[in-house]
C-alpha positions in Angstrom: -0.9 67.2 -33.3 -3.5 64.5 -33.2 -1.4 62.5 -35.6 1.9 63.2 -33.3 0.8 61.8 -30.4 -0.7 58.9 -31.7 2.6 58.1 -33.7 4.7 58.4 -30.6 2.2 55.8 -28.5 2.4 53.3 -31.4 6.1 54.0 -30.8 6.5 53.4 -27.5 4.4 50.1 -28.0 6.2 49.0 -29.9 9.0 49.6 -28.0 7.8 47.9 -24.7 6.6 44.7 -27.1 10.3 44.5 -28.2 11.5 44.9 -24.9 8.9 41.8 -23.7 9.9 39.6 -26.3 13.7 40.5 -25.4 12.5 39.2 -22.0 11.9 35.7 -22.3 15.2 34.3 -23.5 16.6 36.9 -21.1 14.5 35.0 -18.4 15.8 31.7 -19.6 19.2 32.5 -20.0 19.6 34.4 -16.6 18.1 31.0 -14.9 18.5 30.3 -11.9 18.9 33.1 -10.2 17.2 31.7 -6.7 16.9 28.1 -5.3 15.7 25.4 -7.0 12.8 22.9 -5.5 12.1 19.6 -6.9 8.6 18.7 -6.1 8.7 14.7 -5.2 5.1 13.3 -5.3 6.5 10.8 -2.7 7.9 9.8 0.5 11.8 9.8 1.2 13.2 6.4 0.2 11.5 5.9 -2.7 13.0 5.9 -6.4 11.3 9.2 -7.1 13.4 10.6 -4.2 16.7 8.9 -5.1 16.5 10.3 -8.4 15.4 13.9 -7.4 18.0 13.8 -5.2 20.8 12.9 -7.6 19.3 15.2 -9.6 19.4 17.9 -7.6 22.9 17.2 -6.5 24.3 17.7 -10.2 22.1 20.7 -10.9 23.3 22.2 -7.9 27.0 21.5 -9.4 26.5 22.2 -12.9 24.2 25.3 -11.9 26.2 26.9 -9.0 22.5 27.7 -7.3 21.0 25.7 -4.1 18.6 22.9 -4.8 15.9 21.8 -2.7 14.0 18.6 -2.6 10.3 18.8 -1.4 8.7 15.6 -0.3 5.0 15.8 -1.1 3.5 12.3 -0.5 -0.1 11.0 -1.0 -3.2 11.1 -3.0 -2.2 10.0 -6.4 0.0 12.7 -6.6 -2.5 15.1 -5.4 0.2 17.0 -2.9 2.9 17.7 -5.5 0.9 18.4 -8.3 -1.1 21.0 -6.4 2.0 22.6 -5.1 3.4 22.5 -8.5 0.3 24.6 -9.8 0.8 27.0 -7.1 4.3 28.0 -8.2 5.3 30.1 -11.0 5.8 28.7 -13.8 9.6 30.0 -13.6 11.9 27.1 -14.1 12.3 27.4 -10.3 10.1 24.9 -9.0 9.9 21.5 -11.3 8.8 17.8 -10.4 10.5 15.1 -10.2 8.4 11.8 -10.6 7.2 8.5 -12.6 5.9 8.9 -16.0 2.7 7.1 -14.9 1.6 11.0 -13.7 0.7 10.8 -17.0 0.2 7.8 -18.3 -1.8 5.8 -15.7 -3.3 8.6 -13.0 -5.1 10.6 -15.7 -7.5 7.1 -16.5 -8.0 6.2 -13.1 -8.3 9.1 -11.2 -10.9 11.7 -11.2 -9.0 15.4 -11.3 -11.2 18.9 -11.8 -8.1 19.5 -14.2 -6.4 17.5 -17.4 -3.4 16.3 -15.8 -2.4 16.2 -20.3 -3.0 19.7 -20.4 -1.8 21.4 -17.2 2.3 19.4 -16.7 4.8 18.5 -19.4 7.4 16.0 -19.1 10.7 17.2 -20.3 13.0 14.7 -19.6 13.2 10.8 -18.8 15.9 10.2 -16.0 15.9 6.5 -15.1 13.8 3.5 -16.1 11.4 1.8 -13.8 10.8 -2.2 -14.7 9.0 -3.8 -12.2 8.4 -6.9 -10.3 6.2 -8.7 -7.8 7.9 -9.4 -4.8 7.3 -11.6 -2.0 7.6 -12.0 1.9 10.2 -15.0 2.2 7.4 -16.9 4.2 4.8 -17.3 1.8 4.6 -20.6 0.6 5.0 -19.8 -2.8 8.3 -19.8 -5.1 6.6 -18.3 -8.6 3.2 -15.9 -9.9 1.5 -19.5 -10.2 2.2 -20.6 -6.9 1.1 -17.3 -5.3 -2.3 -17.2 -7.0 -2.8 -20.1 -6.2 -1.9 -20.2 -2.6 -3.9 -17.4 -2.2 -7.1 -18.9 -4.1 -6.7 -21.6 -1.3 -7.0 -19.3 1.5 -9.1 -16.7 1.1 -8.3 -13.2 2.7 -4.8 -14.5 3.9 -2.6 -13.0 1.4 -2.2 -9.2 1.5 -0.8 -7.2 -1.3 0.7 -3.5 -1.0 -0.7 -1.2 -3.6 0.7 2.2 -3.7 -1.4 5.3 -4.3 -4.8 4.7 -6.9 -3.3 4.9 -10.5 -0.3 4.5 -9.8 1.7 1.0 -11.8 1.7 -0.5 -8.5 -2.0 -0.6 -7.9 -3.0 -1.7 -11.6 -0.9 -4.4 -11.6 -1.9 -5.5 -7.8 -5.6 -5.1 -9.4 -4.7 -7.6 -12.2 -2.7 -9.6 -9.7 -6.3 -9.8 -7.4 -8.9 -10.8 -10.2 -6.4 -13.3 -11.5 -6.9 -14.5 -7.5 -10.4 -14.8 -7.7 -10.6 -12.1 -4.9 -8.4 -14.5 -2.5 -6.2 -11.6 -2.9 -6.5 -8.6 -0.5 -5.3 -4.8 -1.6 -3.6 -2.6 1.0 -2.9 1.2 0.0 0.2 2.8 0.9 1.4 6.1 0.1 5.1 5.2 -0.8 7.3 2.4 -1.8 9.6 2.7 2.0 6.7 2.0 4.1 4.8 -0.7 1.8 8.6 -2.4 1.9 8.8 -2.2 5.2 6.0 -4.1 5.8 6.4 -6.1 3.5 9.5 -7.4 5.1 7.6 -7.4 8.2 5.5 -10.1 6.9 2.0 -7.4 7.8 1.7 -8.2 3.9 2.9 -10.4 1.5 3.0 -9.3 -1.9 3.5 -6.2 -3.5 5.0 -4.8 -7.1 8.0 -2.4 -6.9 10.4 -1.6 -9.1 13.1 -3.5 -9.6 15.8 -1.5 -8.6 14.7 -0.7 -5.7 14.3 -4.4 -4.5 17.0 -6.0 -5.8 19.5 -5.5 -2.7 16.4 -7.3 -0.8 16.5 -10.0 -3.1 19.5 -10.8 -2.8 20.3 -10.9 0.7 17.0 -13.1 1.0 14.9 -10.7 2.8 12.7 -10.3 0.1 11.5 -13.1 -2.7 11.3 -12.2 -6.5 8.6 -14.1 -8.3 8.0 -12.2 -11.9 9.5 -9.5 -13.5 6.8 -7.2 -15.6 8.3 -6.5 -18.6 9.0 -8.3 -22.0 12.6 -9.4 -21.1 14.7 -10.5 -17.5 15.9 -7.2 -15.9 19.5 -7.3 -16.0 19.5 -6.6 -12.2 17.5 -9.9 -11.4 18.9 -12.1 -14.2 17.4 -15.1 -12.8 14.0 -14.2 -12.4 11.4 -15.2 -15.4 9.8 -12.3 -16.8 6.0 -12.5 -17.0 6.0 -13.7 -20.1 7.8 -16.8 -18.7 5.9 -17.6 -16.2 3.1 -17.6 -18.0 1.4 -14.6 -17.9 1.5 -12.3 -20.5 -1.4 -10.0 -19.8 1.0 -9.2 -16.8 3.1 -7.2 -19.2 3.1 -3.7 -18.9 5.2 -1.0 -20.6 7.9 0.3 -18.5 7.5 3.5 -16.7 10.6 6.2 -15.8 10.9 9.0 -13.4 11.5 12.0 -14.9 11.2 15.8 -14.3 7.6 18.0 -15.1 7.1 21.3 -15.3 3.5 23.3 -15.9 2.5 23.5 -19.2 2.2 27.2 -18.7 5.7 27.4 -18.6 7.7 28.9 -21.5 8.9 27.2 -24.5 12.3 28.7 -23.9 12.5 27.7 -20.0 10.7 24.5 -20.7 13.7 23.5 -23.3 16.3 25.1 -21.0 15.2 22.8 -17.9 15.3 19.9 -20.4 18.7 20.8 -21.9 20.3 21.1 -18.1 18.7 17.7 -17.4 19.9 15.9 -20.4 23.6 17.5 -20.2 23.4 15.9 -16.0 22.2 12.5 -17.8 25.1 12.4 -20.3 27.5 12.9 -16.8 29.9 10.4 -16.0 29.7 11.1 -12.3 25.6 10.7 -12.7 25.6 7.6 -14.7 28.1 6.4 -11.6 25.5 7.4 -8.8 23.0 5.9 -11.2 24.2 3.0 -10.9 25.8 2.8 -7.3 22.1 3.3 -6.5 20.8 -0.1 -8.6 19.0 2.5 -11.2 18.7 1.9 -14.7 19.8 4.3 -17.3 17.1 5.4 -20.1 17.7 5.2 -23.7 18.4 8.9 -25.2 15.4 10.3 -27.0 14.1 13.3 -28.2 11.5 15.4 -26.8 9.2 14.0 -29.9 10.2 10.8 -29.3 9.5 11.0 -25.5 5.9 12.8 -26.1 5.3 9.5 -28.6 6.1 6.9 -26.1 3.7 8.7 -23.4 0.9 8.8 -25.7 1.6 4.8 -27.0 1.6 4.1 -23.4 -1.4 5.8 -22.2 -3.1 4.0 -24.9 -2.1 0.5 -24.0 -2.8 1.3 -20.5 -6.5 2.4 -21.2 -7.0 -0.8 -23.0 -6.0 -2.8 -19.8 -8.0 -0.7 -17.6 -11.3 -1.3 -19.8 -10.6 -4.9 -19.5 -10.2 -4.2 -15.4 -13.1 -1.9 -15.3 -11.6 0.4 -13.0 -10.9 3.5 -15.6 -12.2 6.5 -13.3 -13.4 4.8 -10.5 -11.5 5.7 -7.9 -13.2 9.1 -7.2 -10.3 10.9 -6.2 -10.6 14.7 -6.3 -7.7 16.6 -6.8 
C-alpha cells in the first residue's frame, strides 16, 4: 500500500512539474492579455518619451492591447527603476530608456542594488549622438571659444546637466575641468526643462542629443558648437565633431534608448518582448515616425552583439570616470 501511494504522489508531481513547464511558453505566447505600461525614467518631451511613445503606438497596433506610457522623472532613474522592480516580472510593465542606465549610472551612482544584475536590455531603438549646444548670446561660435570665454569670467557661464550619471552630466563634468572651474553645473531632471532654459538664456550650455536639438539649430534659437562622437551627425552636417575641434577626450561612445525589463523576467518573455520590438523596428510606418521625429535609426544586432557593446562601453566609460574622479561619488541612494 505504502509503495501505492508513494507511486501515485511521484505521479502527480510529476504531473504538476509538466504542467509548470507547459506554463511558461503558454505565458509567453498568451502575451498580452492586459495593458501594457512603458516605464519612462523621464519627463514628457524628452527622447526617452518620443521613443516610448512611438513605441507604444506600434505595439498597441501590432499587439491589439492598450499601451500606457508612465512618466517617472528624477533621481538618476531612481523613479522608474523602482517602479519597474515593483511590477511583475510579466512582460506587462517594461522600460523604455537610454542605455547609459547601464552603462554610465551604475559607476557613478551609489544603488543598494546592481543595476547589471537586476534589468536587461532587450532591444536598442534609436541612437543618441550628442552635442553641446549653446544659447545664441554667448560670445562664443566653437568648444574653444566657450572654454575660453568662460575661463575669462568666472561663474558667468552656466551649463545644464541632467540627472548624476547620466551622458549629460559626464560630459558637462569634462566640459567644467577643461574650464578650470569657470564653468558652473546646473542639474535638471529632463532634457524639456534644461532646453527651455537654455533658450531662456537662465543657462548657457548644455549637451543634448542631437536629435532633439537640431530643429533649434536650425531656426537659430539654439547654437551648435561640437558634436560628441567620432564623425559629423548627419542631422548637423556642418558642425565639427569633437575630434575636429580639437578635443578628442570629448569623445564618447554613443548611447541609444531602448526597452529593459527585470532580469527576473523569463527567458521566453524576455525574447518575446525583444522579438515584438525588433519586428516594430523593421516597420516602415516606424522607421517613418522615426524619422519625422529627427531620430536616428540603430544598426540591427543581435542580443550578443548588443550585451557586447554595453559591456565595451561601460568599460571605456569607467576609464574616463577614473580620469574625472567622480566614479561613485555622487551618493545617490536608490
Amino acid at each position: 500500500m505504502h509503495r501505492f501511494i508513494a507511486a501515485r504522489v511521484r505521479a502527480c508531481l510529476a504531473a504538476g512539474l509538466l504542467g509548470l513547464a507547459a506554463l511558461v511558453p503558454a505565458q509567453a505566447a498568451d502575451w498580452p492579455d492586459k495593458p501594457i505600461r512603458i516605464i519612462v525614467p523621464a519627463p514628457p518631451g524628452g527622447i526617452s518619451d518620443n521613443v516610448a511613445r512611438l513605441l507604444g503606438d506600434q505595439l498597441r497596433t501590432h499587439l491589439g492591447q492598450t499601451v500606457i506610457v508612465d512618466n517617472k522623472p528624477g533621481g538618476s532613474a531612481v523613479v522608474a527603476e523602482r517602479a519597474l522592480m515593483a511590477a511583475p516580472a510579466d512582460g506587462h510593465t517594461i522600460m523604455v530608456g537610454p542605455s547609459s542606465i547601464l552603462t554610465d549610472f551604475p559607476l557613478i551612482v551609489k544603488t543598494p542594488f546592481d543595476p547589471l544584475k537586476t534589468f536587461t536590455y532587450v532591444s536598442d531603438v534609436a541612437s543618441m549622438v550628442h552635442v553641446l549646444v549653446a544659447n545664441p548670446q554667448l560670445p562664443a561660435n566653437s568648444v574653444r571659444e566657450a572654454i575660453g570665454h568662460a575661463q575669462r569670467t568666472k561663474d558667468a557661464v552656466a551649463i545644464a546637466n541632467l540627472s548624476a550619471g547620466t551622458r549629460s552630466h559626464l560630459l558637462g563634468e569634462m566640459l567644467r575641468g577643461k574650464s578650470g572651474g569657470g564653468i558652473v553645473s546646473v542639474p535638471y531632471k529632463g532634457s524639456a526643462p534644461a532646453l527651455a532654459d537654455l533658450m531662456g538664456d537662465q543657462v548657457q550650455l548644455t549637451f543634448e542629443v542631437v536629435s532633439n536639438v537640431a530643429p533649434l539649430v536650425r531656426s537659430g534659437k539654439l547654437k551648435a558648437l561640437g558634436v560628441v562622437s567620432r564623425e559629423r551627425s548627419a542631422l548637423l552636417p556642418n558642425v565639427p565633431s569633437m575630434g575636429e575641434a580639437g578635443y578628442p577626450e570629448l569623445v564618447m561612445p554613443d548611447a541609444s534608448v531602448g526597452v529593459f525589463v527585470l532580469s527576473s523576467m523569463s527567458a521566453s518573455m524576455q525574447e518575446r518582448i525583444r522579438s515584438e520590438t525588433e519586428r516594430v523596428k523593421q516597420s516602415p510606418r516606424f522607421r517613418e515616425m522615426l524619422a519625422a521625429q529627427g531620430l536616428e535609426e540603430v544598426r540591427p544586432a543581435s542580443y550578443a552583439a548588443l550585451q557586447k557593446k554595453l559591456a565595451g562601453t561601460l568599460e571605456q566609460n569607467r576609464a574616463i570616470l577614473n580620469r574625472l574622479e567622480l566614479a561613485g561619488t555622487t551618493g545617490i541612494a536608490k
